[in-house]
VOMI-647761 format. One record per residue: residue in one letter; residue number from 1; x, y, z of N, C-alpha, C, O in turn. Coordinates in steps of 0.1 Angstrom, whole numbers. Layout:
REM residues N
R|rest|nr|n.px|n.py|n.pz|ca.px|ca.py|ca.pz|c.px|c.py|c.pz|o.px|o.py|o.pz
R|a|NUM|X|Y|Z|X|Y|Z|X|Y|Z|X|Y|Z
...
//
This chain:
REM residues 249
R|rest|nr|n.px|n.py|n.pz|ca.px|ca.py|ca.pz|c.px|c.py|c.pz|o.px|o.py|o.pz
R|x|1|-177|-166|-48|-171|-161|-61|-157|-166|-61|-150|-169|-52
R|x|2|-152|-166|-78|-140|-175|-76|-131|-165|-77|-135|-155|-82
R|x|3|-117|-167|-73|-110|-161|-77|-105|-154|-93|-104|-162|-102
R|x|4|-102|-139|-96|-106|-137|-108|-94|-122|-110|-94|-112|-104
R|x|5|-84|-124|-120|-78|-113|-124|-82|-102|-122|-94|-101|-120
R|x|6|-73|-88|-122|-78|-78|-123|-82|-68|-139|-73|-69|-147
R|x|7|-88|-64|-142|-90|-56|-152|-90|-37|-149|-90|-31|-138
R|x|8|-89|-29|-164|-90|-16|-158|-99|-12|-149|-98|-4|-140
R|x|9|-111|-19|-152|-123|-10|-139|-128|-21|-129|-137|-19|-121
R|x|10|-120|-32|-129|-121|-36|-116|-111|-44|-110|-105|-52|-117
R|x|11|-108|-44|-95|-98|-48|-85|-99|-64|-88|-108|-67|-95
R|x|12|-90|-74|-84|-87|-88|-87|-93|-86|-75|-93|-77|-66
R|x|13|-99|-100|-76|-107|-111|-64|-99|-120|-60|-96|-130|-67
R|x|14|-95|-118|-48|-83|-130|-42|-89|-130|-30|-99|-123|-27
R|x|15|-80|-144|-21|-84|-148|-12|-83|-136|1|-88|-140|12
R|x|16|-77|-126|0|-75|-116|5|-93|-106|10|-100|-106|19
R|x|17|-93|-100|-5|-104|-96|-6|-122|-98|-9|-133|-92|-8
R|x|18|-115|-113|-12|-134|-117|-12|-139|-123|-5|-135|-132|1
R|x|19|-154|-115|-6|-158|-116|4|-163|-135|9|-160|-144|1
R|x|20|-168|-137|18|-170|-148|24|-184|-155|29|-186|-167|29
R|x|21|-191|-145|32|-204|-142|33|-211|-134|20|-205|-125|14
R|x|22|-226|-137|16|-235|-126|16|-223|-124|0|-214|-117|2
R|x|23|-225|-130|-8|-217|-124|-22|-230|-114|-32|-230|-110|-43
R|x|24|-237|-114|-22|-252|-101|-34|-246|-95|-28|-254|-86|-32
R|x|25|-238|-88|-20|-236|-78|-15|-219|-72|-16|-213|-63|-11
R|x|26|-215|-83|-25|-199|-75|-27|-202|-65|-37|-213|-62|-42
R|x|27|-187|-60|-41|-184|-54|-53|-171|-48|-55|-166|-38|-50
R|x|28|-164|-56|-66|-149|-53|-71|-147|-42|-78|-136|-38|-81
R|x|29|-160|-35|-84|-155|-26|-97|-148|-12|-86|-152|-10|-75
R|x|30|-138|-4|-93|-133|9|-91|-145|18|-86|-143|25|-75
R|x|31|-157|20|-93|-166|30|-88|-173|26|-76|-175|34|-68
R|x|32|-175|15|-75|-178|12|-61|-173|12|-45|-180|12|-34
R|x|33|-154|10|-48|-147|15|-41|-148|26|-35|-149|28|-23
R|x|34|-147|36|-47|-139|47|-47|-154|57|-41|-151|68|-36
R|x|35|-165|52|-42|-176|55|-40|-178|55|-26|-181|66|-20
R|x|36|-177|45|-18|-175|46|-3|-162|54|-1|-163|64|5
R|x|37|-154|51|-5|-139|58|1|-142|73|1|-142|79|12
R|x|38|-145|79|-11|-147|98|-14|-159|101|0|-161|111|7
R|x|39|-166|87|0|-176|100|7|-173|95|21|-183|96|29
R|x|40|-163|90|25|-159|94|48|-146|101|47|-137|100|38
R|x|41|-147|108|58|-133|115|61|-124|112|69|-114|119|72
R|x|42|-131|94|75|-121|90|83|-118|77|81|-128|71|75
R|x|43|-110|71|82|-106|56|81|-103|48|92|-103|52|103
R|x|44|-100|36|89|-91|31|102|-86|16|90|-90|8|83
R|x|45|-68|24|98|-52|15|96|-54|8|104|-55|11|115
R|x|46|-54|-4|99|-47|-17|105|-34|-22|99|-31|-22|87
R|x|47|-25|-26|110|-12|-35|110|-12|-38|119|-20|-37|128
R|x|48|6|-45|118|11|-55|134|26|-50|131|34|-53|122
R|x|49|27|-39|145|43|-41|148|48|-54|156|41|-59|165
R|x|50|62|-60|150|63|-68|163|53|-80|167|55|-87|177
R|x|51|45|-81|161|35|-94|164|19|-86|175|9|-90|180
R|x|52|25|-74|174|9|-69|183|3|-61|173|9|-52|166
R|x|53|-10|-65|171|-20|-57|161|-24|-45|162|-30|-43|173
R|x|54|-22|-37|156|-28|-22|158|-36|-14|146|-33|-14|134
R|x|55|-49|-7|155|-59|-2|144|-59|14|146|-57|19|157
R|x|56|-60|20|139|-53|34|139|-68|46|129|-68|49|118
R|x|57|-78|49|139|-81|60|128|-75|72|127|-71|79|137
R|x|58|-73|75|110|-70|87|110|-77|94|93|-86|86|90
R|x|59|-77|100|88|-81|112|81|-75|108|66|-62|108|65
R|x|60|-83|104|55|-77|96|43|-84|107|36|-92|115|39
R|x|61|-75|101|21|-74|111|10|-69|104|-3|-58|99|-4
R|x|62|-80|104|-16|-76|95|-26|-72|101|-39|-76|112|-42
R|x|63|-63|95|-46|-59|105|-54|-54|88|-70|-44|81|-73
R|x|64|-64|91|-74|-71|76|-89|-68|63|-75|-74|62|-64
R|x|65|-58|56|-81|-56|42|-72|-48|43|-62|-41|32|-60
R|x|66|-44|56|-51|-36|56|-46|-47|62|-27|-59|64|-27
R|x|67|-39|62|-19|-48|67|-6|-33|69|3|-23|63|5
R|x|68|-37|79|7|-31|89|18|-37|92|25|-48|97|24
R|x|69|-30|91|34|-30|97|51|-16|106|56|-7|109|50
R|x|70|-20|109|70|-7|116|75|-8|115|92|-17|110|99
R|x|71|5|123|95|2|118|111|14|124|116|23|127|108
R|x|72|15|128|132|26|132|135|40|123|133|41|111|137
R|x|73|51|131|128|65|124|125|69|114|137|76|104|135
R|x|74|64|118|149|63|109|164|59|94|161|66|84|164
R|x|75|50|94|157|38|84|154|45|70|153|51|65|144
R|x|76|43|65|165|43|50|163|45|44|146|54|40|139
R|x|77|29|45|147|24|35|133|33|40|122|39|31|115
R|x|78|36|54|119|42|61|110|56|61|105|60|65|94
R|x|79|68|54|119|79|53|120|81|39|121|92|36|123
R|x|80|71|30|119|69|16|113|72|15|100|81|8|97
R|x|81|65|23|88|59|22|81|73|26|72|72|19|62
R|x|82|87|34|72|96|39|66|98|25|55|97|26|43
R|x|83|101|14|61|105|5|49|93|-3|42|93|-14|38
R|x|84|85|5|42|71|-2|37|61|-10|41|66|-21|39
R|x|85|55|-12|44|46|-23|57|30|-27|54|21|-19|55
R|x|86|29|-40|50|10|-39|46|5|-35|54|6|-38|66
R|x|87|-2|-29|50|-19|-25|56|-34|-29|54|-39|-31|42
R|x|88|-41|-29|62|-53|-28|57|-63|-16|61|-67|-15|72
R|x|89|-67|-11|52|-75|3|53|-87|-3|47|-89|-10|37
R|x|90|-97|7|61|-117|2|60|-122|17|65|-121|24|75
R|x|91|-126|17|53|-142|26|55|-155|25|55|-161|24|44
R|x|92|-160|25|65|-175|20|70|-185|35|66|-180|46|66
R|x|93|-200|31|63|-209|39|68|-223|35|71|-229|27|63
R|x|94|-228|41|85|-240|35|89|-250|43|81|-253|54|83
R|x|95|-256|34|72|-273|41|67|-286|38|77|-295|46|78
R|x|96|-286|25|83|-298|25|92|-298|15|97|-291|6|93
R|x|97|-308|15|110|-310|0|121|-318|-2|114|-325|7|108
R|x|98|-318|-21|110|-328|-32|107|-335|-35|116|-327|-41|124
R|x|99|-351|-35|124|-352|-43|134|-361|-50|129|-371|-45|124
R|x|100|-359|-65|130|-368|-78|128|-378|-83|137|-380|-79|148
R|x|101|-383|-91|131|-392|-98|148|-386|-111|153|-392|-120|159
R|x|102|-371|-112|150|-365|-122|160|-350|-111|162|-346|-101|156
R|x|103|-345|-118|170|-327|-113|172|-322|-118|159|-317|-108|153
R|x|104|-321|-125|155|-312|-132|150|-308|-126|135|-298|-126|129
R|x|105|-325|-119|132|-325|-112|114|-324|-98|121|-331|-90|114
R|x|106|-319|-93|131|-320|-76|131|-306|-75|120|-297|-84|117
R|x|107|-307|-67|117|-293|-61|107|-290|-46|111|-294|-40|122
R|x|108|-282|-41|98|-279|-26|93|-280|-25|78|-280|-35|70
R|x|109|-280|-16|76|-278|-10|61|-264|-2|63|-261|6|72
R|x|110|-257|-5|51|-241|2|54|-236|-1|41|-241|-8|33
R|x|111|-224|9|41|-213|9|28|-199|6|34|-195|11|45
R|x|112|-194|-1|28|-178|-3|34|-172|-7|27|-175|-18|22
R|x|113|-163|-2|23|-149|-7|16|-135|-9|25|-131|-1|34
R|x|114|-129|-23|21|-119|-27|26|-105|-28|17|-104|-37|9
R|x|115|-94|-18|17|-82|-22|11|-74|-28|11|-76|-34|22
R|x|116|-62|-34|5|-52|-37|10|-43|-31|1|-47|-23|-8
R|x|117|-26|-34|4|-17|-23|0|-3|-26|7|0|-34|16
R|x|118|4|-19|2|19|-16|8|19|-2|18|23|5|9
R|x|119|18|3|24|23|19|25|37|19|32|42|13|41
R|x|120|38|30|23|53|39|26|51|55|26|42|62|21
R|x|121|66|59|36|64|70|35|69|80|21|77|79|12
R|x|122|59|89|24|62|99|15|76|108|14|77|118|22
R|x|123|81|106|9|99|112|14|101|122|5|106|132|9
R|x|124|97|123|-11|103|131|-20|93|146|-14|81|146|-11
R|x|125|103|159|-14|98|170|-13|86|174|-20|77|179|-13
R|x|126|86|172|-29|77|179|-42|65|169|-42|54|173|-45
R|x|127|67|155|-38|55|149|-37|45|148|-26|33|145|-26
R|x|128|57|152|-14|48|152|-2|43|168|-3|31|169|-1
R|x|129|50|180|-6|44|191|-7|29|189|-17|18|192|-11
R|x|130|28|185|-27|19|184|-30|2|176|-22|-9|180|-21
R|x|131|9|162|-19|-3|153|-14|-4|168|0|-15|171|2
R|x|132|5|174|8|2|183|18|-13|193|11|-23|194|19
R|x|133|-14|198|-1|-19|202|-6|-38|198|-10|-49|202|-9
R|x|134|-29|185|-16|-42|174|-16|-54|174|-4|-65|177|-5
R|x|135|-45|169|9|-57|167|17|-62|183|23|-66|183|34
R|x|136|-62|189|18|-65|205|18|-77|208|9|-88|213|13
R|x|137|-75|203|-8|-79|203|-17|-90|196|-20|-99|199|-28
R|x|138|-89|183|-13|-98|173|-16|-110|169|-8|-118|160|-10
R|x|139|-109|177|2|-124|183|9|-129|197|8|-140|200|11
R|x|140|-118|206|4|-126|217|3|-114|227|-9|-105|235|-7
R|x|141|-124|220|-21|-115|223|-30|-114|238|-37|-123|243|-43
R|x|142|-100|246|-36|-96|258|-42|-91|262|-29|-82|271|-29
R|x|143|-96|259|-16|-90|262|-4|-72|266|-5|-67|277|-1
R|x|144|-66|256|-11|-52|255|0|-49|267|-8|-44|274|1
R|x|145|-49|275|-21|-42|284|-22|-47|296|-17|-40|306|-19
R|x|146|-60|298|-8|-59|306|0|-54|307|13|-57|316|21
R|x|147|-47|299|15|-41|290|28|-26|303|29|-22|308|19
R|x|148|-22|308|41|-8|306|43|4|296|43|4|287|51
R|x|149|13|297|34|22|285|31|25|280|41|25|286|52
R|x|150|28|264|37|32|254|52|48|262|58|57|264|50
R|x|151|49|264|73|65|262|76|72|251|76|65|242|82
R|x|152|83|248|72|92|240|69|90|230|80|90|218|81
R|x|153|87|240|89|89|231|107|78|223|106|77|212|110
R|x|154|66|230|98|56|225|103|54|208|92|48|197|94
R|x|155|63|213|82|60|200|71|70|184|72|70|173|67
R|x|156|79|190|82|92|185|89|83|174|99|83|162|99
R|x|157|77|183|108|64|172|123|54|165|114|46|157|119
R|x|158|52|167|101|44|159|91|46|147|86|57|148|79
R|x|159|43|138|86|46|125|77|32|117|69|23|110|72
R|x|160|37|122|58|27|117|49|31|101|45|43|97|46
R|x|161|16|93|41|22|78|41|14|79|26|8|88|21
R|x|162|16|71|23|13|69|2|7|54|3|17|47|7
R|x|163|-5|44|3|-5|33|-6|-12|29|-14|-24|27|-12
R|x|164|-5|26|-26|-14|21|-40|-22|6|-34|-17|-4|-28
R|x|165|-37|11|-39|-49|3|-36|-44|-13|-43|-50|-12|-54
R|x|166|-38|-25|-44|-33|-33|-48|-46|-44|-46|-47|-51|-56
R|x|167|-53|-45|-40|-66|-50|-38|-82|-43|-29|-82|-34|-21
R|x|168|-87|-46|-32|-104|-42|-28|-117|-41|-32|-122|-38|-43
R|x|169|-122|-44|-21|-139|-45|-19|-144|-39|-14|-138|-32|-6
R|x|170|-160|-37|-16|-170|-31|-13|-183|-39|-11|-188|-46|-20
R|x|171|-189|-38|3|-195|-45|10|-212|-36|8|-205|-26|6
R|x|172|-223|-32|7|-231|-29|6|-245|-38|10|-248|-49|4
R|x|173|-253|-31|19|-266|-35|23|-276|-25|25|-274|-17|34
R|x|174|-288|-24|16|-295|-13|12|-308|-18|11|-315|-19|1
R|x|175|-312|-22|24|-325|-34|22|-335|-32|29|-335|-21|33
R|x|176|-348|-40|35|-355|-37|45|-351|-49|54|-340|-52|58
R|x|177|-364|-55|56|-363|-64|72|-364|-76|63|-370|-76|52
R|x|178|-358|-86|67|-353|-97|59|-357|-113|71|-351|-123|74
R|x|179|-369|-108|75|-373|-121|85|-384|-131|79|-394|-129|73
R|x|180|-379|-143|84|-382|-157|77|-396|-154|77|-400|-144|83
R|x|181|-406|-166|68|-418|-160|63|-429|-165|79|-440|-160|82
R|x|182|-422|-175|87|-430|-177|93|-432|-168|106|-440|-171|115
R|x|183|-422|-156|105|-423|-151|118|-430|-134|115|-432|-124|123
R|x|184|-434|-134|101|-442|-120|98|-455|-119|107|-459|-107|108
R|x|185|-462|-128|113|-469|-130|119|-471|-128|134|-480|-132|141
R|x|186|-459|-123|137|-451|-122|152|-460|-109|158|-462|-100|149
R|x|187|-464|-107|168|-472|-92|174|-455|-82|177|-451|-81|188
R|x|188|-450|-77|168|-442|-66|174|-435|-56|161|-434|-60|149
R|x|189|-433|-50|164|-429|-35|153|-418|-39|151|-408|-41|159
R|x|190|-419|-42|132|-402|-45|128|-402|-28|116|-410|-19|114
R|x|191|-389|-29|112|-389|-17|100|-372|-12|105|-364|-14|114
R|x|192|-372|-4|93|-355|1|90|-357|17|99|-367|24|99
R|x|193|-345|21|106|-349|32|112|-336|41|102|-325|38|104
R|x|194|-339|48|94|-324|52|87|-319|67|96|-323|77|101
R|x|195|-304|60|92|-288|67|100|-283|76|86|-281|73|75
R|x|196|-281|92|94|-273|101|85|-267|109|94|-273|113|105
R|x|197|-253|112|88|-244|124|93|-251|135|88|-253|133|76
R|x|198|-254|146|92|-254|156|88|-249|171|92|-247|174|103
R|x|199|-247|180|82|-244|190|86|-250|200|93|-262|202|91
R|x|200|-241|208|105|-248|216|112|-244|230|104|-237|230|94
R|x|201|-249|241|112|-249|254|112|-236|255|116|-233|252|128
R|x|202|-225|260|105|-212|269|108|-212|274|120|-223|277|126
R|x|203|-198|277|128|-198|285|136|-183|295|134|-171|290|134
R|x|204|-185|306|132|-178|311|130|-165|316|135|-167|325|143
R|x|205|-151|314|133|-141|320|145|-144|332|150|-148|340|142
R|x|206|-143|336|163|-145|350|170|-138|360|166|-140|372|168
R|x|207|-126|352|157|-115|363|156|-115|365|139|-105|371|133
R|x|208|-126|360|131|-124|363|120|-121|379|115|-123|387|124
R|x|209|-117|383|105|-112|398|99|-124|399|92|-130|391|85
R|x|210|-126|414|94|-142|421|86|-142|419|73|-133|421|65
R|x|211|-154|415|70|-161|410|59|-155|394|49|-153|392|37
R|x|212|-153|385|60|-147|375|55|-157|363|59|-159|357|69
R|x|213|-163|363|45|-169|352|42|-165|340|39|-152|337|39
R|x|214|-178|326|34|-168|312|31|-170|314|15|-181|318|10
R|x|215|-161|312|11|-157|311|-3|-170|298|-11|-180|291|-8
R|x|216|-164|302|-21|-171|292|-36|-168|277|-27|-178|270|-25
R|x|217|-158|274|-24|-157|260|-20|-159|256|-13|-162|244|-13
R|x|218|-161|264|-2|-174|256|10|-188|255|8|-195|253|17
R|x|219|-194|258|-7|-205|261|-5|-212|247|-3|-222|247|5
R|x|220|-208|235|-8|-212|223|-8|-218|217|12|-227|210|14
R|x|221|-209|222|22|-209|223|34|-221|230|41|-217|238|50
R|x|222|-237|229|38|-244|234|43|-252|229|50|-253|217|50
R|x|223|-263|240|61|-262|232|73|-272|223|67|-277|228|57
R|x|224|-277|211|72|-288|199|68|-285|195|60|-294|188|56
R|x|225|-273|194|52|-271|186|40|-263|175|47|-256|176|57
R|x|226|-264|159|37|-258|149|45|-242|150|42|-239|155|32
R|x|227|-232|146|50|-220|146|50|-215|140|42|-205|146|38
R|x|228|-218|128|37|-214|119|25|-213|127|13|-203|131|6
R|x|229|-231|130|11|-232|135|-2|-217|146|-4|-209|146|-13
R|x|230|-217|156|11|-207|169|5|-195|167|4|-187|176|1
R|x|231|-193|154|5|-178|149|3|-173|141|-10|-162|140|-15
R|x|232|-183|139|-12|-184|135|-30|-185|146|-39|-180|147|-50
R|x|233|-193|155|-33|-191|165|-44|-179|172|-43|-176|177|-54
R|x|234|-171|174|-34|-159|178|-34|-152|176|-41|-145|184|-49
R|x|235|-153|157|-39|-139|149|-41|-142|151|-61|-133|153|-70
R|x|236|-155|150|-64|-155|156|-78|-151|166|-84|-145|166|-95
R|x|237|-159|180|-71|-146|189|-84|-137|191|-77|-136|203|-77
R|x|238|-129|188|-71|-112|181|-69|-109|176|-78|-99|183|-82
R|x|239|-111|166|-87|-107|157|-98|-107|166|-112|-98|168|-120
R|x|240|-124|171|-111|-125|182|-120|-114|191|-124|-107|193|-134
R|x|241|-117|196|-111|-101|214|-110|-89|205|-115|-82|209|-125
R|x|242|-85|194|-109|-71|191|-116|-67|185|-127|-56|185|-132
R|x|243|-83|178|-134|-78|174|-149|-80|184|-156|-77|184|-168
R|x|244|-85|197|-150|-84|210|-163|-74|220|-159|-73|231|-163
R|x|245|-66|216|-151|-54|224|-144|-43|221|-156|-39|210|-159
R|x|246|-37|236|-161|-27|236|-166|-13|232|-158|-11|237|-147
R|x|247|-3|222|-166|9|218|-163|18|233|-158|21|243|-165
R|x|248|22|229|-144|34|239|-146|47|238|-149|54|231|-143
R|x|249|50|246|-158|61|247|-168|77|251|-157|88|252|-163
//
């Protein structure tokens, strides 16, 4: 694919982000991104301080074309990051083993999106209190105002990082066994074995207070349901709750 401007619903194709292999299986548009991104709850930061490469998982959170993370104010990667620093942020997910009847065609089935970006730290009060809020909100949404308020101390050892999505792709394979025609004939067991996170059975704090149940917003969090799916529905009514959220005055 050649290189190609950006438009509103989809990311520019640069030498950056396109892909190189296997082009049936990219994808530039916004919903496809954002589609892998809403449904993991973990990522992994890549940069280079200093000329040594470093890959960093930690715990993302999307908010239209923007993605956040956080981490202790300690943090290496985090006290890099003060005067702004590229990154590249990847979200992977395993759907299933391919197995072929040679080595060479076994595969996977998977989702992944790859970003690129500036990130900086989050410094204004009112915006980092808020994104504090966000990654509260955006897995388990109506939560944070049941929450006890953050302490100062505790929002102080916080460092929230902010980067607008500036480029990205989405990598996708959703297939079966993909082995040449002459080796269908081979004596051995090929087929897709499919891969899911799923939820377990709650366990409840020992120290919970009588009669405290999980609210409306955990309901999506049940046990046998897949992890992806409950993270998309979240991240939806997250979006929902805040485009019908009245401005405060």
């Amino acid at each position: 694919m050649k290189e190609q401007e950006a438009t509103p619903e989809r990311f520019a194709v640069t030498g950056r982000n396109r892909l190189r292999r296997r082009h049936d299986r990219g994808h530039y548009d916004h919903e496809a991104v954002y589609a892998v991104l809403d449904a993991g709850f973990m990522c992994h930061v890549a940069y280079v301080i200093d000329g040594q490469p470093y890959c960093t998982p930690t715990i993302h959170w999307r908010e239209d074309d923007w993605l956040y993370w956080h981490g202790s104010s300690a943090s290496r990667m985090l006290r890099n990051l003060k005067g702004g620093t590229p990154v590249c942020l990847t979200v992977s997910h395993l759907d299933g083993l391919v197995l072929a009847r040679s080595g060479f065609n076994h595969s996977a089935n998977y989702r992944s999106a790859i970003c690129f970006g500036t990130a900086r730290i989050i410094d204004d009060p009112d915006e980092k209190a808020k994104a504090l809020l966000g990654v509260v909100d955006r897995f388990y949404p109506g939560r944070a105002v049941e929450l006890r308020r953050t302490h100062a101390q505790e929002s102080k050892a916080t460092m929230v990082i902010g980067m607008r999505i500036e480029e990205a792709s989405a990598k996708v394979r959703a297939a079966g066994v993909g082995d040449d025609e002459e080796d269908y004939g081979h004596p051995v067991w090929a087929g897709v074995i499919p891969v899911q996170t799923v939820i377990g059975t709650a366990e409840p704090c020992p120290r919970l207070l009588p009669g405290m149940g999980k609210t409306a917003g955990l309901a999506g969090y049940r046990a046998g349901r897949r992890l992806d799916e409950a993270l998309l529905e979240a991240q939806e009514l997250y979006e929902s709750e805040t485009e019908t959220a009245e401005p405060v005055s």
